[in-house]
C-alpha positions as CSV (number, residue, x, y, z in Angstrom):
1,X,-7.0,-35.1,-54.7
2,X,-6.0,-33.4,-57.9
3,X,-8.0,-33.6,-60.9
4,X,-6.2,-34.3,-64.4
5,X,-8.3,-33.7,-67.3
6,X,-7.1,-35.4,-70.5
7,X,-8.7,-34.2,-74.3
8,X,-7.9,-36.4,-77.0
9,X,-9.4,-36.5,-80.9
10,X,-11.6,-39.7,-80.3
11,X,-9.8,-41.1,-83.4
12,X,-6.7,-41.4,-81.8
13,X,-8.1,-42.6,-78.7
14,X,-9.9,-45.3,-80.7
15,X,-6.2,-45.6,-82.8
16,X,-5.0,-47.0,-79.2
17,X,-7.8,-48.9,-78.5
18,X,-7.7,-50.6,-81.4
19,X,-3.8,-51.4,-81.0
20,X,-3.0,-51.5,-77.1
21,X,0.7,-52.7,-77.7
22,X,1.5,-49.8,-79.7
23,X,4.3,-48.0,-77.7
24,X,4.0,-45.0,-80.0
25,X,2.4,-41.4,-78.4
26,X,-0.4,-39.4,-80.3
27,X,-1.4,-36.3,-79.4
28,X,-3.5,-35.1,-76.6
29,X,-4.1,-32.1,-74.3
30,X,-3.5,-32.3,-70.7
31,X,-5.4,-29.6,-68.2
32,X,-4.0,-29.9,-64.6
33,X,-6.2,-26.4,-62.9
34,X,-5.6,-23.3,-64.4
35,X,-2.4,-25.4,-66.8
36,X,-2.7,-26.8,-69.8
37,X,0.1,-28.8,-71.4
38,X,0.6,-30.2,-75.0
39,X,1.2,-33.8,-74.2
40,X,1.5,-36.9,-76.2
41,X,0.0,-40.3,-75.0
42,X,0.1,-44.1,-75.1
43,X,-0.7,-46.9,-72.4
44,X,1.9,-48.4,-70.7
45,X,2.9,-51.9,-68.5
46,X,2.3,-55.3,-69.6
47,X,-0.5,-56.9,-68.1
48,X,-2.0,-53.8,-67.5
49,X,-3.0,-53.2,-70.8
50,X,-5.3,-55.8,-71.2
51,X,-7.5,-54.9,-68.1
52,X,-10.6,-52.3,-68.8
53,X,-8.8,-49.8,-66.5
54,X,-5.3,-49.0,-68.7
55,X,-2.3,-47.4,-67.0
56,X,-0.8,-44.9,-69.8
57,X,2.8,-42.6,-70.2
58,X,2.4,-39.3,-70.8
59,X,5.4,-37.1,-72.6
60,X,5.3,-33.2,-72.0
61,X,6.0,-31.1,-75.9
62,X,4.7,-27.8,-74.7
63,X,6.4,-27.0,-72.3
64,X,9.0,-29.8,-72.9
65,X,9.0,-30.1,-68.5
66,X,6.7,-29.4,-66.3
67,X,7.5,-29.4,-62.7
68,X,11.3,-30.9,-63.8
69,X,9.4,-33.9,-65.7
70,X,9.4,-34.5,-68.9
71,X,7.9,-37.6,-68.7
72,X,5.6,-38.8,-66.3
73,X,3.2,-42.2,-65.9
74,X,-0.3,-42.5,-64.6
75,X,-0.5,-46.3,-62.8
76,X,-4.2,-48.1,-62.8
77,X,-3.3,-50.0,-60.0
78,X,-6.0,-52.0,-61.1
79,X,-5.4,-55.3,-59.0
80,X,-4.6,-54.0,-55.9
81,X,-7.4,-53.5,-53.4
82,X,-6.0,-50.8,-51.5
83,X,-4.7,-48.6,-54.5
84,X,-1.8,-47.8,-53.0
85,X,0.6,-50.5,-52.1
86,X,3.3,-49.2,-55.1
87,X,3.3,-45.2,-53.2
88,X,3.8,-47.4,-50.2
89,X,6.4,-48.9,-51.5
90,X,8.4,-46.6,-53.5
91,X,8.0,-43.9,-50.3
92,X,9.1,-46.9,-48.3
93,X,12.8,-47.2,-50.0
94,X,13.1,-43.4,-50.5
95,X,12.6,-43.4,-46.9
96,X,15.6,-46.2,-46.2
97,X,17.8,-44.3,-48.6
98,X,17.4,-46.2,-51.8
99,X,16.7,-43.6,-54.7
100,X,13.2,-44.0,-55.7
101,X,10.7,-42.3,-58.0
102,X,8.1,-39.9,-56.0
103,X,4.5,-40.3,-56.7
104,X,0.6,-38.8,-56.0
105,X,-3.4,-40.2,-56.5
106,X,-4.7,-37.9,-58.7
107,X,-8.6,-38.8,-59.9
108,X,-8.3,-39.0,-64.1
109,X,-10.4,-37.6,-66.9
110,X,-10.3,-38.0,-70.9
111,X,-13.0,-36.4,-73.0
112,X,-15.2,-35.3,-69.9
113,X,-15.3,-38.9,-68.6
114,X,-14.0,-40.0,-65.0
115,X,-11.4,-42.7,-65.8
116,X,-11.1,-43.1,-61.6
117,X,-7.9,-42.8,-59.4
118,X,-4.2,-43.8,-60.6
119,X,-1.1,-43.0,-59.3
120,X,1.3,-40.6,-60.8
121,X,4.8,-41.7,-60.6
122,X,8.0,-39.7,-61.5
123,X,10.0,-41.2,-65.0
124,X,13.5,-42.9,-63.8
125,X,15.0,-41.3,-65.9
126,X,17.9,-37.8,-66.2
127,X,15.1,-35.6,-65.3
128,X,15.0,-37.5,-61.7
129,X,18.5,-37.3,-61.4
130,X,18.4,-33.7,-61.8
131,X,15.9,-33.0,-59.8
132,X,18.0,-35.0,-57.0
133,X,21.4,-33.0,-57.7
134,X,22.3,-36.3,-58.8
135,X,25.5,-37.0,-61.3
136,X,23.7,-37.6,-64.5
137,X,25.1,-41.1,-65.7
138,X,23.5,-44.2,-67.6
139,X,20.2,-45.4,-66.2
140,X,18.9,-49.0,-67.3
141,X,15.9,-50.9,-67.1
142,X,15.7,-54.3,-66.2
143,X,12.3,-54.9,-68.7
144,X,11.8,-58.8,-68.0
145,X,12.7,-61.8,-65.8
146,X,15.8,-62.1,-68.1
147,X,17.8,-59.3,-65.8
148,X,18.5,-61.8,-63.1
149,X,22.3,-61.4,-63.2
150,X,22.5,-64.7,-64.6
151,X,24.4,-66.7,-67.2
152,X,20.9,-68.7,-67.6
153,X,17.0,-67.4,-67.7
154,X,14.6,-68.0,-65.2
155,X,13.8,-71.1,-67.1
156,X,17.3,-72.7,-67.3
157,X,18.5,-71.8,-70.4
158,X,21.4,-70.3,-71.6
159,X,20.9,-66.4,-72.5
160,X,22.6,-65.4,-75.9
161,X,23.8,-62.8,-74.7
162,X,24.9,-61.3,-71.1
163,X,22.6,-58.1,-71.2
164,X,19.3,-59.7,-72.4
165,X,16.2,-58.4,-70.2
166,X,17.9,-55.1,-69.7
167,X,17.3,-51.7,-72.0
168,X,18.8,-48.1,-71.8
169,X,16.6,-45.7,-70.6
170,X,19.2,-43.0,-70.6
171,X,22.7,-42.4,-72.5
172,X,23.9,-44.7,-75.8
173,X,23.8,-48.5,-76.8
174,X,27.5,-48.9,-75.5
175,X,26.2,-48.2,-71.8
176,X,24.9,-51.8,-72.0
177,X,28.9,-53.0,-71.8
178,X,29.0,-52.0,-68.2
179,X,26.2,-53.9,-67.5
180,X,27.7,-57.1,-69.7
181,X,31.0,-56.7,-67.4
182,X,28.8,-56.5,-64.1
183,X,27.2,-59.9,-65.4
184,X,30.2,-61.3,-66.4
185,X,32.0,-60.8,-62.6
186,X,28.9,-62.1,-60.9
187,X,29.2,-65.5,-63.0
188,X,32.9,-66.1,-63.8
189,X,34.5,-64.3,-61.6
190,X,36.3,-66.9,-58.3
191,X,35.4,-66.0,-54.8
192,X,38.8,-63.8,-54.3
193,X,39.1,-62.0,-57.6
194,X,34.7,-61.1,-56.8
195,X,35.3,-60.1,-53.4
196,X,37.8,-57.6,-54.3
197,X,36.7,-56.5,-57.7
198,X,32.7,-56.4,-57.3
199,X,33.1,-53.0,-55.6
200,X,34.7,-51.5,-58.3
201,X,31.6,-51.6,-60.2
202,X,28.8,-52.2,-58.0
203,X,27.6,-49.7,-54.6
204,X,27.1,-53.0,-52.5
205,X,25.8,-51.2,-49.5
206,X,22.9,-49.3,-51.7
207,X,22.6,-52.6,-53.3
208,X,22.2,-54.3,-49.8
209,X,19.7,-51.5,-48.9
210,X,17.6,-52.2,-51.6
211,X,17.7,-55.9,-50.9
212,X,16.5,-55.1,-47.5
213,X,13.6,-53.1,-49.2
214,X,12.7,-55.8,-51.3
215,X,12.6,-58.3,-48.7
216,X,10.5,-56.7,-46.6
217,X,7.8,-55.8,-48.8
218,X,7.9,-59.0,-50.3
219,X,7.7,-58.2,-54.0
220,X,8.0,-61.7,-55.7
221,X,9.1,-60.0,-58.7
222,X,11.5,-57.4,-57.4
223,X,14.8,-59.5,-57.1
224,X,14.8,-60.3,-61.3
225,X,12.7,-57.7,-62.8
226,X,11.0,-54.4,-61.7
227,X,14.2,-52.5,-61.0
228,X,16.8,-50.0,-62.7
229,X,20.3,-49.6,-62.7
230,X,21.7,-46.1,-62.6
231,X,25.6,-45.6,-63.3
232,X,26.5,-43.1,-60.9
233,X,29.2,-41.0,-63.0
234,X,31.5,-39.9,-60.2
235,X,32.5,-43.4,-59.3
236,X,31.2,-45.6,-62.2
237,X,29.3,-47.4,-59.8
238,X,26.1,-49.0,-60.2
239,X,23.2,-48.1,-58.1
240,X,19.5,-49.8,-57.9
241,X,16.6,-48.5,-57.7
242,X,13.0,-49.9,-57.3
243,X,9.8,-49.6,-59.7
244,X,6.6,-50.9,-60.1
245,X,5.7,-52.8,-56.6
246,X,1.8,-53.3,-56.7
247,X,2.5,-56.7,-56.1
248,X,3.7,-56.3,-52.3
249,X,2.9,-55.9,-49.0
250,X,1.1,-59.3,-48.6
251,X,-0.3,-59.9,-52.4
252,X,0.8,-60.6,-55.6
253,X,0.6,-58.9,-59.1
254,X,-3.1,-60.5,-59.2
255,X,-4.1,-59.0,-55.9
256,X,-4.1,-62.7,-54.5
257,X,-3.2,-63.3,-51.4
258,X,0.7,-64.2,-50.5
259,X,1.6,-65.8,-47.2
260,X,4.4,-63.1,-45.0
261,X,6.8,-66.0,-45.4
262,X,6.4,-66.5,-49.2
263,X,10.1,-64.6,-49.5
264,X,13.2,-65.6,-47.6
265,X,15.3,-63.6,-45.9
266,X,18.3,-63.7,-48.1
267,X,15.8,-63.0,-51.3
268,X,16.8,-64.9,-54.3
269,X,19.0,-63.7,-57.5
270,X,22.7,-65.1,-58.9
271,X,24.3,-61.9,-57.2
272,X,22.4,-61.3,-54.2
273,X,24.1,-64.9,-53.4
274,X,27.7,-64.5,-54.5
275,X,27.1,-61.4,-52.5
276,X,26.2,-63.2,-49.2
277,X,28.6,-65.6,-49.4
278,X,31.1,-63.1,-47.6
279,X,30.8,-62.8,-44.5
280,X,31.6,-59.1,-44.4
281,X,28.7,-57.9,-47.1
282,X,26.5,-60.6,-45.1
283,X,26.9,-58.4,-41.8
284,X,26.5,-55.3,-43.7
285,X,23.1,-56.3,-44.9
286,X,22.5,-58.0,-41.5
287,X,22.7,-54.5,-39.7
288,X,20.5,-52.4,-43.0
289,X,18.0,-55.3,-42.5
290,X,17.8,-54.6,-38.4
291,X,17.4,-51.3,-38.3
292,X,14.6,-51.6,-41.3
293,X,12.7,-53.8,-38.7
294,X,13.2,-51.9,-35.9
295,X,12.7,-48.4,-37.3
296,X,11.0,-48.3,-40.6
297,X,9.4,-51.7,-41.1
298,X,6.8,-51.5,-37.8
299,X,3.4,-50.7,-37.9
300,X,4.3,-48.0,-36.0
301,X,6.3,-46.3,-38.8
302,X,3.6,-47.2,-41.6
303,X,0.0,-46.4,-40.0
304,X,-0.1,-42.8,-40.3
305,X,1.4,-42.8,-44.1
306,X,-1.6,-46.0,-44.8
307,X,-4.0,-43.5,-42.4
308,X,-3.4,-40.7,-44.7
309,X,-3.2,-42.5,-47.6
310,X,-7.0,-43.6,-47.5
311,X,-8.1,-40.2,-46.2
312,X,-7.0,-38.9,-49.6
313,X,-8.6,-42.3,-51.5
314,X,-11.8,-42.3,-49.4
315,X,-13.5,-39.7,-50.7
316,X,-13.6,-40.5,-54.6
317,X,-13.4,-44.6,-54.7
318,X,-16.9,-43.9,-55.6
319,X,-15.7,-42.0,-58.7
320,X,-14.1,-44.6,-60.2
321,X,-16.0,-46.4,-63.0
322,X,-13.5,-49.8,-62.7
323,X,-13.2,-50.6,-59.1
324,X,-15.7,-52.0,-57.0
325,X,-14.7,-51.2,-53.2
326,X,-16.1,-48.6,-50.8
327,X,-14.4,-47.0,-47.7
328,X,-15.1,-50.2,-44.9
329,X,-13.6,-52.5,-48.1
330,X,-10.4,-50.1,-47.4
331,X,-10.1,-50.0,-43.8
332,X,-10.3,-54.3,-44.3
333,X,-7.0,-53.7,-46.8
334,X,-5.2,-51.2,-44.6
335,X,-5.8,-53.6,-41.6
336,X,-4.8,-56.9,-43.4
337,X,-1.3,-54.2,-44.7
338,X,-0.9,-53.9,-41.0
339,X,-1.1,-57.5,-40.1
340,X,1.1,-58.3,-43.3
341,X,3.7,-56.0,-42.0
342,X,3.8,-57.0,-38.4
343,X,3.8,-61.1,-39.3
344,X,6.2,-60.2,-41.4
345,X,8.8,-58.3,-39.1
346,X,8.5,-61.2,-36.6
347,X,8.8,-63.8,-39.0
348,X,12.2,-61.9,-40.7
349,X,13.6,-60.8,-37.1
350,X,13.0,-65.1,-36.5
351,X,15.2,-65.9,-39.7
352,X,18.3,-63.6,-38.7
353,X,19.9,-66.5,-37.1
354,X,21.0,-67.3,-40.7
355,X,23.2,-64.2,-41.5
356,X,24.9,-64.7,-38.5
């Protein structure tokens, strides 16, 4: 496992400390080997940041890219047992076809001290897109449960305006429009005027694909928040893409248990169920979802990437100053991962009667 080795003035460190909301960087040194990077630093996430183990965003300024990054974030993955349910996850879509950011455990240091294991994940962001030979285009974040596709919040009551829980990661204010006309079809739109216009701005078979992806790893969160919409330039449509998914793979965002059949089939959001309402786009994500559970979605497909996943972890969980597991503690996870996933394949292959 890599080692990163953070140096920051213990001012600024205690500057973020003393604020942990604060979204602005300060300063810092970065050593990865023989390298050494002038970065700048802040924490990152939501309820992350009020844990003793911090997840944090790091900005490269000297060089301004390092490996075709710019910007880069180190995950805590402080609630999940087994560390690596959101690599899991992320290589889990990339391997279905759903563009996803790449990541790597690499064991953190600032100031000499061992902050333990995180997870580096790529930036969603132009960088990626570049890196993918991708057409560069608008790429927005869904940043709360307000992103539902909805006229209404989670709670019921009417939004103020169309693009609320959404912000631009990449290109101009005015990119939000496109996303306030994607909206607007999913809710006003009649069922003739949707089916034939919703391709004009949406890629419903990557959409369908991710859908699948989210349904089977069962991330509570995944259908309203947790994602980001990329605006592929060449055809103006939107693609989705996942992030964040420690909350999968049979727990929650609290590490808590969550029964395989927590999720339906169908998932739930305002345009995931105009979308299934056809019953072309139904059969469409009816054959994504059965080859995902017959050739990606096994235990067969997922033991050797868990296997190799805790070689890597096993020998430096003892490292880390914040979690209190050993190796037997991880073969318990990757077993009860196993179980998840195989519970959860029958119980979805069971529930394909209703997309017929």
């Amino acid at each position: 496992m890599e080692k990163y080795e953070i140096i920051i003035n213990p001012k600024l460190l205690n500057q973020l400390d003393n604020d942990i909301w604060a979204n602005e960087h300060v300063p810092a040194t970065l050593k990865i080997g023989t390298n050494q990077y002038t970065i700048g630093i802040t924490y990152r996430g939501d309820l992350i940041r009020e844990k003793k183990k911090k997840s944090y965003n790091i900005v490269f300024q000297k060089p301004l890219q390092v490996n075709g990054a710019h910007e880069i974030h180190l995950n805590a993955e402080f609630s999940d047992k087994s560390l690596c349910r959101n690599k899991l996850s992320l290589d889990f879509f990339d391997r279905i076809g759903v563009i996803s950011p790449h990541s790597k455990h690499v064991l953190l240091y600032i100031n000499g001290v061992c902050k333990g294991i995180y997870l580096e994940l790529e930036s969603f962001d132009q960088f990626l897109l570049q890196k993918r030979k991708l057409p560069l285009g608008p790429i927005i974040y869904a940043t709360n449960n307000r992103a539902n596709f909805s006229l209404l919040t989670p709670k019921k009551k009417l939004k103020t305006k169309l693009t609320e829980g959404y912000t631009v990661k990449y290109g101009i204010k005015s990119d939000l429009a496109a996303v306030e006309k994607l909206v607007a079809m999913i809710n006003t739109l009649d069922n003739d005027q949707f089916e034939e216009q919703i391709t004009t701005v949406l890629n419903v078979n990557q959409y369908l694909t991710w859908l699948a992806g989210v349904v089977c790893t069962q991330n509570f969160d995944g259908f309203i928040h947790n994602y980001a919409l990329y605006q592929n330039s060449e055809n103006d449509t939107f693609e989705i893409s996942p992030w964040d998914y420690d909350g999968t793979w049979g727990r929650n965002i609290h590490g808590k248990r969550l029964r395989y059949n927590y999720i339906p089939i169908t998932g739930y959001n305002t345009l995931t169920a105009r979308l299934l309402h056809f019953p072309k786009f139904k059969e469409v994500y009816r054959d994504i979802l059965a080859s995902c559970l017959e050739n990606d979605f096994t235990t067969g497909a997922q033991e050797d990437s868990l296997e190799n996943l805790f070689h890597q972890l096993k020998p430096n969980i003892h490292l880390d100053p914040f979690i209190k597991i050993n190796a037997e503690d991880l073969d318990k996870e990757k077993d009860y991962i196993l179980d998840f996933i195989q519970n959860r394949n029958a119980y979805l292959k069971q529930e394909m009667i209703k997309l017929q």
